[in-house]
KEBAFI-671670 format. One line per field, with one value per residue: residue in three letters; z negated, y negated, x negated of N, C-alpha, C in turn. Coordinates in steps of 0.05 Angstrom, whole numbers. Each point is the difference from the previous one (the first is absolute). Layout:
BEGIN
residu <- ALA	...;
nw <- Z	...;
nv <- Y	...;
nu <- X	...;
caw <- Z	...;
cav <- Y	...;
cau <- X	...;
cw <- Z	...;
cv <- Y	...;
cu <- X	...;
//
This chain:
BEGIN
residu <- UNK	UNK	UNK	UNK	UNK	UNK	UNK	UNK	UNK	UNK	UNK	UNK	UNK	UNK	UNK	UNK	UNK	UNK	UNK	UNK	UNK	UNK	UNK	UNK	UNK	UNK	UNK	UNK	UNK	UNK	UNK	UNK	UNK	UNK	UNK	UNK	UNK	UNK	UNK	UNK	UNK	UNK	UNK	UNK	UNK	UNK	UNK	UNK	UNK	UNK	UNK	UNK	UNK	UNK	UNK	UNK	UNK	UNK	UNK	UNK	UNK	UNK	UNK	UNK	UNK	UNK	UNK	UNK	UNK	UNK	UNK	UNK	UNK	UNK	UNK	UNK	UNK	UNK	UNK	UNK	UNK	UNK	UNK	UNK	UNK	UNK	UNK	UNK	UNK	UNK	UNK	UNK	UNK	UNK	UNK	UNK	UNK	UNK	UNK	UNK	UNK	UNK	UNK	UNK	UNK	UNK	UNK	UNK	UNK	UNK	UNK	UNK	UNK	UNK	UNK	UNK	UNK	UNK	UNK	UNK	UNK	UNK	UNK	UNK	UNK	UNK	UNK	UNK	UNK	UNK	UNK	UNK	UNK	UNK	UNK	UNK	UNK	UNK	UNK	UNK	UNK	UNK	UNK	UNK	UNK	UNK	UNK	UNK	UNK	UNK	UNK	UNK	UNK	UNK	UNK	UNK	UNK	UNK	UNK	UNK	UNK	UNK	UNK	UNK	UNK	UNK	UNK	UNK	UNK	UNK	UNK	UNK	UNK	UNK	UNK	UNK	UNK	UNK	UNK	UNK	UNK	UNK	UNK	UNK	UNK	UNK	UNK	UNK	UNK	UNK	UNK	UNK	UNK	UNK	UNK	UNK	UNK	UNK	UNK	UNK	UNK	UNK	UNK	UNK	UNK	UNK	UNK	UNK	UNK	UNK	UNK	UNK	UNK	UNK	UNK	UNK	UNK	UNK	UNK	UNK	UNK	UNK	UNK	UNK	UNK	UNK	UNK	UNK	UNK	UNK	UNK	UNK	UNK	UNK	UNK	UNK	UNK	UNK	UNK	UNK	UNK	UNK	UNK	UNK	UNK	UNK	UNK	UNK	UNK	UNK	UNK	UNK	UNK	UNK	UNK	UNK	UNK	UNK	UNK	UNK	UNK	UNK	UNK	UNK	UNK	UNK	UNK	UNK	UNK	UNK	UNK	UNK	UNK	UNK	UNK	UNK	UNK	UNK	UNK	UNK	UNK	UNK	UNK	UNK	UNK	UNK	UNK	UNK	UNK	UNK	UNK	UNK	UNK	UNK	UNK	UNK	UNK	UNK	UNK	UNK	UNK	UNK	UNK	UNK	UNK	UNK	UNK	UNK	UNK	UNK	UNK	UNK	UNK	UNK	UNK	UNK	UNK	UNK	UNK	UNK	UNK	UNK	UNK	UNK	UNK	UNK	UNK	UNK	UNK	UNK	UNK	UNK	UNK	UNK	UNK	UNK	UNK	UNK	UNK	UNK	UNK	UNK	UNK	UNK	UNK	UNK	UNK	UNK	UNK	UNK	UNK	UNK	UNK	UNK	UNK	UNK	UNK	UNK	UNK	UNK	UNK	UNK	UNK	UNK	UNK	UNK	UNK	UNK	UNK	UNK	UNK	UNK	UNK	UNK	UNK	UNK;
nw <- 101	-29	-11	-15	21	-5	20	6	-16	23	2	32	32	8	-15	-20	-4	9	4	4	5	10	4	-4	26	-10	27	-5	10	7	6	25	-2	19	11	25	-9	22	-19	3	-7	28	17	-7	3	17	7	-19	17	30	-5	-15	14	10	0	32	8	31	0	11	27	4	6	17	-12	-10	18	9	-21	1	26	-4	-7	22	18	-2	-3	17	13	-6	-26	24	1	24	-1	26	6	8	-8	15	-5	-3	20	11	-3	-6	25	-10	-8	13	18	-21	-20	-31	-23	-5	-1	24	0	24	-11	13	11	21	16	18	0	-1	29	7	-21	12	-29	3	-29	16	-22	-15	22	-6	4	23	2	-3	3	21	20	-3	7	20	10	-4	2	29	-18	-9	5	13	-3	-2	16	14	-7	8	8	2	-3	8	14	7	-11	12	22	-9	0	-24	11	-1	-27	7	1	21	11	8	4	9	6	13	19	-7	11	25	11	16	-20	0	-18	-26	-5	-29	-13	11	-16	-8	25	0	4	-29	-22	21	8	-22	21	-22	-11	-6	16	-18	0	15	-8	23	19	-16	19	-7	17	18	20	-2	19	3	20	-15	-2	2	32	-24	-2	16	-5	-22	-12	34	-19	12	7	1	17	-4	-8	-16	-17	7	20	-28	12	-10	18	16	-3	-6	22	15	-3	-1	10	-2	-13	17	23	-4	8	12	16	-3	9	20	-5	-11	-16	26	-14	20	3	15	15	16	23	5	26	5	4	28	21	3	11	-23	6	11	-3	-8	7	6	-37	4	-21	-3	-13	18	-26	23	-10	-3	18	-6	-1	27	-6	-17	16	31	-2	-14	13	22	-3	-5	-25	8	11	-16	-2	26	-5	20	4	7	13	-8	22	-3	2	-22	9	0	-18	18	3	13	23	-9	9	-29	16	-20	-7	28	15	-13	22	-22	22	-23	22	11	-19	18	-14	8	16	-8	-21	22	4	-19	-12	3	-6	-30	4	13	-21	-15	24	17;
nv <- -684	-19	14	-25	-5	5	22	-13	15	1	6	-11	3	20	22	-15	-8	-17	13	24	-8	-5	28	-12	-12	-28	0	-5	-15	15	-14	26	-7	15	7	-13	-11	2	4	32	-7	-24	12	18	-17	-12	26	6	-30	2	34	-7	-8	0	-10	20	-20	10	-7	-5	11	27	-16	14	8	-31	-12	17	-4	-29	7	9	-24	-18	14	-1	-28	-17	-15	-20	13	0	-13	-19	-5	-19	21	-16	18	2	-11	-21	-21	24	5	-17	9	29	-12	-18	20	3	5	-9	16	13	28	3	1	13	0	9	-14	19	-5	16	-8	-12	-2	-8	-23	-18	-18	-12	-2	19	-9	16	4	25	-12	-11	10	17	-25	-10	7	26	-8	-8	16	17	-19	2	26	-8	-14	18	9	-24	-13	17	-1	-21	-1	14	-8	-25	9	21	-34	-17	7	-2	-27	9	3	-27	0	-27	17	-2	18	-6	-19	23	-8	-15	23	-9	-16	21	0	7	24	-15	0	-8	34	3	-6	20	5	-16	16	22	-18	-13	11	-28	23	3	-11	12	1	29	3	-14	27	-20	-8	16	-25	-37	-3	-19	13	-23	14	0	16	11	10	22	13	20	-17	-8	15	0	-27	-17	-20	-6	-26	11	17	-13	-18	16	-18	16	10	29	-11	9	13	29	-7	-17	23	18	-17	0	28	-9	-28	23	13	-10	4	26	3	-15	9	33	-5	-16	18	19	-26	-7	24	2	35	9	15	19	12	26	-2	0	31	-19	13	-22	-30	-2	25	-21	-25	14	-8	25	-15	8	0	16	14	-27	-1	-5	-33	-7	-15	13	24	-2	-5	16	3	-6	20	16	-7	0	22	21	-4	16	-17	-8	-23	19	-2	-9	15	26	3	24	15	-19	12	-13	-13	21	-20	-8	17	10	-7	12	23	-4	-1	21	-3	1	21	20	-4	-22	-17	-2	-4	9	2	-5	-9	8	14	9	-11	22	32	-6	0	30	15	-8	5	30	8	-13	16	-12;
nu <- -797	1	-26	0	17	22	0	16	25	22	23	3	-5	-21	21	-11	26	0	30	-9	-23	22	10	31	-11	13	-5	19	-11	-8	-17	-2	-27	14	-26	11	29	-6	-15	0	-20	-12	16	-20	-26	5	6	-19	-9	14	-4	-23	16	-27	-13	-4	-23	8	-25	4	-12	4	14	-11	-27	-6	18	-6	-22	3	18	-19	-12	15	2	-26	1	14	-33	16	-17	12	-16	1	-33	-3	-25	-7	-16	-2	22	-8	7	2	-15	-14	14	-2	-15	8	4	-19	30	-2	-5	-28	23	1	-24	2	-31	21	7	-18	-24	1	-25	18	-1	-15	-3	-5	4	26	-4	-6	25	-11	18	-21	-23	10	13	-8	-13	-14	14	-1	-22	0	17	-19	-14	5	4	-21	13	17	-21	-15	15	-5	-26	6	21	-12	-28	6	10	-19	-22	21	2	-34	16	-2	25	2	12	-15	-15	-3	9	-23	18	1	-23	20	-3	23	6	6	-22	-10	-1	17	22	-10	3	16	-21	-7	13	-21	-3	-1	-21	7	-23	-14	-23	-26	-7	-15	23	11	14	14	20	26	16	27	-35	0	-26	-8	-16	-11	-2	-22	7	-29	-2	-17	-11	-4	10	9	-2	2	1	-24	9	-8	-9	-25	22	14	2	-17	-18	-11	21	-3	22	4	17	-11	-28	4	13	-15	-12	11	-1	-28	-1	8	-9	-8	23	13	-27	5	22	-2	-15	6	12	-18	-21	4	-12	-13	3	-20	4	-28	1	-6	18	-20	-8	9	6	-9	19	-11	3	17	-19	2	20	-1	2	-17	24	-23	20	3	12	17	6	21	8	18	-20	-7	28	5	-33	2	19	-23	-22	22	8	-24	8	-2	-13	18	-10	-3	-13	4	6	-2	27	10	21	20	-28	-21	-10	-10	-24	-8	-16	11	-5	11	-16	3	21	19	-22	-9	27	-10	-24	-12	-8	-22	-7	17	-11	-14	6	-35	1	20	-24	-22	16	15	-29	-9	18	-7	-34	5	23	-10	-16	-7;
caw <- -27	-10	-5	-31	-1	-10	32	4	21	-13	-1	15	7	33	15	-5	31	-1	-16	-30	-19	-2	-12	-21	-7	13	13	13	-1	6	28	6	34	16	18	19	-12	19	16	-16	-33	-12	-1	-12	-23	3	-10	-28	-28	-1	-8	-27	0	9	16	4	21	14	21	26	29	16	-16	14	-14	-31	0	2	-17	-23	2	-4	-25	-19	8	-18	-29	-15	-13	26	-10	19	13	11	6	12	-8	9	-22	26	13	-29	-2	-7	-35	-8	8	-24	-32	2	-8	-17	-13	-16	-11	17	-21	8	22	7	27	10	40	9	23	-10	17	22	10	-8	10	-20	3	15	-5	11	-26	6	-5	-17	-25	-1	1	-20	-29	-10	1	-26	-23	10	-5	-34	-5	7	-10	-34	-13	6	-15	-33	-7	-5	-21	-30	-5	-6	-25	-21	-3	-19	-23	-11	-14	-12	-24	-22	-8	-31	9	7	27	23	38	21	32	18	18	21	19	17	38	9	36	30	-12	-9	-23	-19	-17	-30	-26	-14	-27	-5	-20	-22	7	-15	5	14	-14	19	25	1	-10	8	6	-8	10	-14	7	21	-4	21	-7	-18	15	23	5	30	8	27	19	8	10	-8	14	-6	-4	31	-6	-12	14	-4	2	16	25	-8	33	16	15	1	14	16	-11	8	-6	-26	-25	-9	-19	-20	-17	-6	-19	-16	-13	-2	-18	-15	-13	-22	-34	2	-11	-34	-19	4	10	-20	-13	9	1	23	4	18	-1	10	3	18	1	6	27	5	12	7	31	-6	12	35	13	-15	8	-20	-7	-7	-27	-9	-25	-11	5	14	-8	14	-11	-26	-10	3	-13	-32	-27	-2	-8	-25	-7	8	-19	-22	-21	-11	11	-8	-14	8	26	23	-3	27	-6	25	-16	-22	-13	3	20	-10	18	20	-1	26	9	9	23	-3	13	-15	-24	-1	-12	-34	-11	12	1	-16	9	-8	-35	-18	-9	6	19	-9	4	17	19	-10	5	33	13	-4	21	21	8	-3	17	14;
cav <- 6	8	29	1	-1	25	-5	-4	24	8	21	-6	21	-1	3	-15	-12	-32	0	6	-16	-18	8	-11	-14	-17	-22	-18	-31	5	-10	4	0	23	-5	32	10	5	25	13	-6	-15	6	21	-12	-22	18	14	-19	-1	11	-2	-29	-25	-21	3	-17	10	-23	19	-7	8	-2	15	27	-6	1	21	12	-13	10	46	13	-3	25	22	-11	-18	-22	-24	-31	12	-24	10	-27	5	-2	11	-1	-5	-26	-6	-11	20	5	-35	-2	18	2	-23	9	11	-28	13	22	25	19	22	4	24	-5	25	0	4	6	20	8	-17	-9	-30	-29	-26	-16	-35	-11	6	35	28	5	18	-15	-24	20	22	-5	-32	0	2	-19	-24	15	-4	-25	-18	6	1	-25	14	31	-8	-10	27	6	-17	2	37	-1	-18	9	18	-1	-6	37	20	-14	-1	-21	-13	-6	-16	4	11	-2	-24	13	-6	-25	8	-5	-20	6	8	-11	29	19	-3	-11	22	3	4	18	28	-9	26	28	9	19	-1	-15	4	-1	-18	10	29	17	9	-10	18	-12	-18	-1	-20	-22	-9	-10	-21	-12	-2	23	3	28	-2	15	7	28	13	-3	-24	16	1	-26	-26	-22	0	-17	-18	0	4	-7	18	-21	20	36	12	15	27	-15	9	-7	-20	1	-1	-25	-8	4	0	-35	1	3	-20	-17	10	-10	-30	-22	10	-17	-24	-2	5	-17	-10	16	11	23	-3	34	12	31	14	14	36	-2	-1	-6	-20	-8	-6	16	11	3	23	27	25	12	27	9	21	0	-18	7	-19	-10	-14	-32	-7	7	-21	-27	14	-20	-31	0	6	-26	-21	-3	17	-8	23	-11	-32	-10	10	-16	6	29	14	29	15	15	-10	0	-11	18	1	-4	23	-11	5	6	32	13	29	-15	-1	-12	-31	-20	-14	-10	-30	-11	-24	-30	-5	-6	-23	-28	-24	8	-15	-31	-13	-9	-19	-32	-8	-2	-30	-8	8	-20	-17	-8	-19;
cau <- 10	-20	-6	15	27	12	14	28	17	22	18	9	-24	1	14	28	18	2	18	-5	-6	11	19	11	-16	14	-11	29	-2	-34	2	-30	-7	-24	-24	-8	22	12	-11	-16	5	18	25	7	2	22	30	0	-1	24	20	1	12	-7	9	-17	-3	-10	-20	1	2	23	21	27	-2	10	23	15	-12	8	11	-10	-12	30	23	-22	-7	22	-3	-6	-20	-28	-10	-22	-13	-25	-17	-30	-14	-25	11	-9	28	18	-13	18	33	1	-10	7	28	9	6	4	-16	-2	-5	-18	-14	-5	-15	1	-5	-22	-7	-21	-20	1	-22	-23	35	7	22	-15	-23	-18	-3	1	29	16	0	15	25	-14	-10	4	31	9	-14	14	24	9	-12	27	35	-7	13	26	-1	-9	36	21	-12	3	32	11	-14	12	28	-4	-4	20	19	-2	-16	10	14	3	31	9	-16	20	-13	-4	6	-27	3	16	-23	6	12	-16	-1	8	10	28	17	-22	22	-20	-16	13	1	-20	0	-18	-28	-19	-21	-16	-20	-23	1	-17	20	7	28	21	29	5	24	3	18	-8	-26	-2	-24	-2	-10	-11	-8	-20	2	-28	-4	-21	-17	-23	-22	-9	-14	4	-6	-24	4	-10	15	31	11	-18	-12	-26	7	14	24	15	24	15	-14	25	24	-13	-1	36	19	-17	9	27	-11	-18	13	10	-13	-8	26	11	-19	18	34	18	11	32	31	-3	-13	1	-17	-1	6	-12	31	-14	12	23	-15	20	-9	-21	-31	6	-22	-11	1	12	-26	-17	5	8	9	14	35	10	26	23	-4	13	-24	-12	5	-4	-15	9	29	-2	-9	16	23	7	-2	-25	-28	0	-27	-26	-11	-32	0	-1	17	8	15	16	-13	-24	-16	-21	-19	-20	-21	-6	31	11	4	29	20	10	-11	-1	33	10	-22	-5	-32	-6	-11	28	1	-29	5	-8	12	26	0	-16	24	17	-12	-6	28	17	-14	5	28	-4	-11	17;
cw <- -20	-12	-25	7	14	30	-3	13	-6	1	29	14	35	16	-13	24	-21	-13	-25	-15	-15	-16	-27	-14	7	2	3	-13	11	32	12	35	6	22	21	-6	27	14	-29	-36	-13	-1	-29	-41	3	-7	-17	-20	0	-11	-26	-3	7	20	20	33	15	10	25	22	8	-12	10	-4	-29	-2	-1	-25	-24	3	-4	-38	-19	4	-26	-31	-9	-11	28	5	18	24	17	16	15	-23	24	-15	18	2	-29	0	-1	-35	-4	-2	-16	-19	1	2	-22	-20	-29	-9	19	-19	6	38	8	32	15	28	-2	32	-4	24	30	20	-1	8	-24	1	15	-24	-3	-21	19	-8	-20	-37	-6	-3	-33	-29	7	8	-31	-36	8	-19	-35	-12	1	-17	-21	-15	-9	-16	-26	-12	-15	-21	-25	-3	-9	-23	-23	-12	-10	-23	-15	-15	-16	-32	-18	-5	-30	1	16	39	20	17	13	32	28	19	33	22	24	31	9	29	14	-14	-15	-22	-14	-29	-23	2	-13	-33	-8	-15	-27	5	-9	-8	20	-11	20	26	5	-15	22	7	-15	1	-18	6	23	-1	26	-9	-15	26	21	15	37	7	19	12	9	25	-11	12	-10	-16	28	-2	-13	14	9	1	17	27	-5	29	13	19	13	-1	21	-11	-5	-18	-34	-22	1	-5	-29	-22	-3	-27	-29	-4	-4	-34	-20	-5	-23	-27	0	-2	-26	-24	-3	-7	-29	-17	8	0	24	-6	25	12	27	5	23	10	8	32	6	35	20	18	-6	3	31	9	-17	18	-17	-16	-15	-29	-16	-25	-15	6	6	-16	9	-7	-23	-24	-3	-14	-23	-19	3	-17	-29	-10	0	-29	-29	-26	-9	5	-10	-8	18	29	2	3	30	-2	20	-15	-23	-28	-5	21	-10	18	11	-2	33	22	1	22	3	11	-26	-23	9	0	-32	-14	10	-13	-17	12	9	-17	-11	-2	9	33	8	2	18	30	-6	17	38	10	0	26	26	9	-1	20	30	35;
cv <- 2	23	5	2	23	-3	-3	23	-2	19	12	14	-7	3	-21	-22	-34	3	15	-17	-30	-5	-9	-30	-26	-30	-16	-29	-5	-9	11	-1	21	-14	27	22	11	37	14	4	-19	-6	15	-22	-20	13	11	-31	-9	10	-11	-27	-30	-20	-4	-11	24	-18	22	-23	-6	-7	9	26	2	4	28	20	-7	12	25	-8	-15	19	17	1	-8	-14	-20	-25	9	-23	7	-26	16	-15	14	-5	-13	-29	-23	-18	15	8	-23	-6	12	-10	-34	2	17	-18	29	21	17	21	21	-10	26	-5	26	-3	-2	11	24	17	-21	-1	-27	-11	-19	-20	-26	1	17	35	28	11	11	-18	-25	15	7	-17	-35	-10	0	-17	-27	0	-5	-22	-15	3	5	-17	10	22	-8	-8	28	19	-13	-1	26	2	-12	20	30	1	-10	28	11	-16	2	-22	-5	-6	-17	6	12	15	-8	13	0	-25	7	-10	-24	5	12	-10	20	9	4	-19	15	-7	-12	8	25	2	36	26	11	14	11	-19	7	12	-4	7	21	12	19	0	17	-2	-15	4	-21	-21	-17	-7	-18	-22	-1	9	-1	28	-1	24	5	22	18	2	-23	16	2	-26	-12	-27	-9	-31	-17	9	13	10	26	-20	11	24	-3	5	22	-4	10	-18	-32	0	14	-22	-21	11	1	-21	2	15	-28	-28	-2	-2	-22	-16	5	-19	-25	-5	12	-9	-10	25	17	17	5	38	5	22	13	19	28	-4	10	2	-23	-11	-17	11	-1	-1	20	30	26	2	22	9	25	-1	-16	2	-33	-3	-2	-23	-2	-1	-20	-33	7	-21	-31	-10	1	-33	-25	-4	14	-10	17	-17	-26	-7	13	-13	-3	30	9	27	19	24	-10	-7	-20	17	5	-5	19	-11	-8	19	28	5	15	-23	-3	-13	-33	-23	-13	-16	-23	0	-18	-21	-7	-12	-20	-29	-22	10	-19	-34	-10	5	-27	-30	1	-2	-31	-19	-7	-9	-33	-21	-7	22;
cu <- -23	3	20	25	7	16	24	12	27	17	-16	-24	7	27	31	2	7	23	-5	-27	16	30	2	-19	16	-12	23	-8	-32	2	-26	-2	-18	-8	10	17	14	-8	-13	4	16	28	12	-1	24	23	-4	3	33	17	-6	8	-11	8	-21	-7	-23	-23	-10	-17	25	27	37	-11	7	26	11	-9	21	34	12	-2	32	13	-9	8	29	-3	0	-11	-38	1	-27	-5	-25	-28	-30	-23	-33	6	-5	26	22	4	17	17	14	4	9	40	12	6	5	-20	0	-22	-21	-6	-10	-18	-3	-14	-24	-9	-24	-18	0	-27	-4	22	-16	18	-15	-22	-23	-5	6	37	12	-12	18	25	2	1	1	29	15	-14	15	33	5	-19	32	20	-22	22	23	-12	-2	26	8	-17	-6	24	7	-13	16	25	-4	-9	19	26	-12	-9	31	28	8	33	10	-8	20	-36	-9	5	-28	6	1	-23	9	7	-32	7	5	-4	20	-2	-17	30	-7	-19	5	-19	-28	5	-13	-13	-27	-25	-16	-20	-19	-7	-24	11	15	30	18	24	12	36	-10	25	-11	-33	-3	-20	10	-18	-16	-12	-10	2	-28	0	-29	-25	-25	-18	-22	-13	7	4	-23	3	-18	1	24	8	-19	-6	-26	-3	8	31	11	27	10	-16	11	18	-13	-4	18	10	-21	12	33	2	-18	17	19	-16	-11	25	10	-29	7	28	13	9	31	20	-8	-24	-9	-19	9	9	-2	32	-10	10	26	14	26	-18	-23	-29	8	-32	-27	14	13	-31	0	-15	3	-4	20	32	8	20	18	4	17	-15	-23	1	-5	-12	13	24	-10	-11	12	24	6	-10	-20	-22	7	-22	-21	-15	-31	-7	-1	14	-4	15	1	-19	-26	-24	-33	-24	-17	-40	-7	32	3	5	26	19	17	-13	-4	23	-5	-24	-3	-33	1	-4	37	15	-13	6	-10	1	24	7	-16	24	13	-10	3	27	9	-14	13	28	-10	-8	21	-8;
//
């Protein structure tokens, strides 16, 4: 964050829940994909974007665990627009298959699924698991459905500048433009006709409430952790080709290029309508620390995953953050930079490292990632 801009805050805090940041908020024609929707947070964001009416595609492994989520969150919601497609994020044809079966706009991406502390695993091409998982899976992922997000950000654009332009007698409405048939994720309904959400303001502006409605942007949400404070990218060993392994500090650096990609696609992408931010879910404690074990937190008040989804639910869908991007959240909030990591457990959830943030950081991941998929 630069020093001149003013931190982003909203209503909303540690202990608000994914339904209430979301509340009275209407996604109904919004088509979104969760990452890892089968377990944890991400269950919990997939049923807060439902209840607010989306149209929402589970990408899961497991898809007889998808199945029964997407099941729980219609009984939940009453919404039956919940679809579920295998996705392995480790697998690059898997990725492909994804993003090659996807037909029509796509409103929100939610890179939720993640691996954490894993012992030493590489993929067939030789990457460190939890970085191939973590961040080039998911760079792959939304490279692939950039086409489908820019569809649905320049269509919502068009159509909120259109409602809010002055009709002349002779002028009608312009009707939003219809996202067309959708592939495995069903029939994609209307165009839900834009709320009132107000003016965007500049993305170092502070968030202010807006009547709820629908976003105007197409929308990508990264799934950090606070653990990237623990390591930068180290770019001339990514794979721990020459460290020694230790497993937090590759996920450290996992969720460091997970961050960097959020200010590197939001530098690229926003021109097409597409916002793109980080965020830190605090802690939570899900089947995600299984190889970590019971850790050893004092002071820190444990979420509930409902909790836990909060910021993603806030970034994914709330009109409050329209226009904001490349940013790093936590508790619902902009996160303040750190000079160095806090010892204090509680101070380091809400703090992000500048090198996180750094731009040219950012376009030197970008180049290597494009590298590294690139390669045969």
């Amino acid at each position: 964050m630069d020093p001149k801009e003013t931190r982003i805050t909203t209503p909303f805090g540690a202990r608000s829940t994914a339904a209430e940041v979301i509340d009275g908020v209407d996604l109904s024609g919004r088509r979104a994909v969760v990452t890892g929707a089968a377990s944890g947070i991400g269950i919990e964001t997939a049923r807060a974007l439902a209840g607010a009416g989306a149209e929402v595609t589970l990408a899961v492994r497991n898809l007889d665990a998808g199945a029964r989520v997407a099941e729980d969150i219609t009984a939940t919601t009453g919404n039956k627009r919940l679809h579920v497609a295998h996705l392995d994020l480790a697998d690059r044809a898997s990725v492909a298959a994804f993003a090659d079966g996807w037909d029509g706009p796509l409103h929100i991406l939610v890179n939720n699924a993640g691996v954490m502390a894993l012992p030493e695993g590489r993929t067939p091409e030789g990457w460190d698991r939890q970085f191939a998982v973590n961040h080039l899976g998911h760079f792959a992922l939304a490279r692939a459905l950039h086409g489908a997000l820019a569809a649905a950000g320049s269509a919502a654009a068009a159509a909120s500048a259109a409602a809010a332009r002055p009709l002349g007698p002779a002028a009608s409405p312009a009707s939003p433009a219809s996202p067309g048939s959708a592939g495995f994720p069903g029939s994609a309904g209307s165009a839900a006709s834009p709320g009132s959400v107000g003016s965007a303001g500049s993305p170092g502006s502070p968030g202010t409430a807006r009547s709820p409605g629908t976003p105007a942007s197409a929308r990508i949400v990264v799934v950090s952790s606070a653990a990237h404070l623990r390591s930068p990218v180290v770019f001339d060993d990514l794979h721990f080709d020459y460290r020694p392994y230790e497993p937090m500090l590759a996920y450290g650096q996992s969720k460091t290029a997970n961050v960097l990609f959020a200010v590197g696609a939001n530098a690229r992408w926003a021109g097409d309508g597409i916002v793109v931010n980080a965020l830190s879910p605090g802690g939570i404690r899900t089947n995600l620390q299984r190889h970590v074990g019971d850790i050893a937190a004092p002071g820190v008040v444990w979420k509930t995953p409902e909790q836990g989804a909060a910021t993603s639910v806030l970034l994914a869908g709330s009109p409050l953050l329209e226009g904001v991007g490349g940013r790093y959240f936590a508790d619902c909030a902009e996160a303040e930079p750190v000079s160095r990591r806090p010892e204090d457990l509680t101070a380091m959830m809400v703090g992000v490292a500048p090198y996180a943030l750094d731009p040219e950081g950012a376009d030197r991941l970008w180049a290597t990632s494009e590298r590294l998929l690139a390669a045969d």
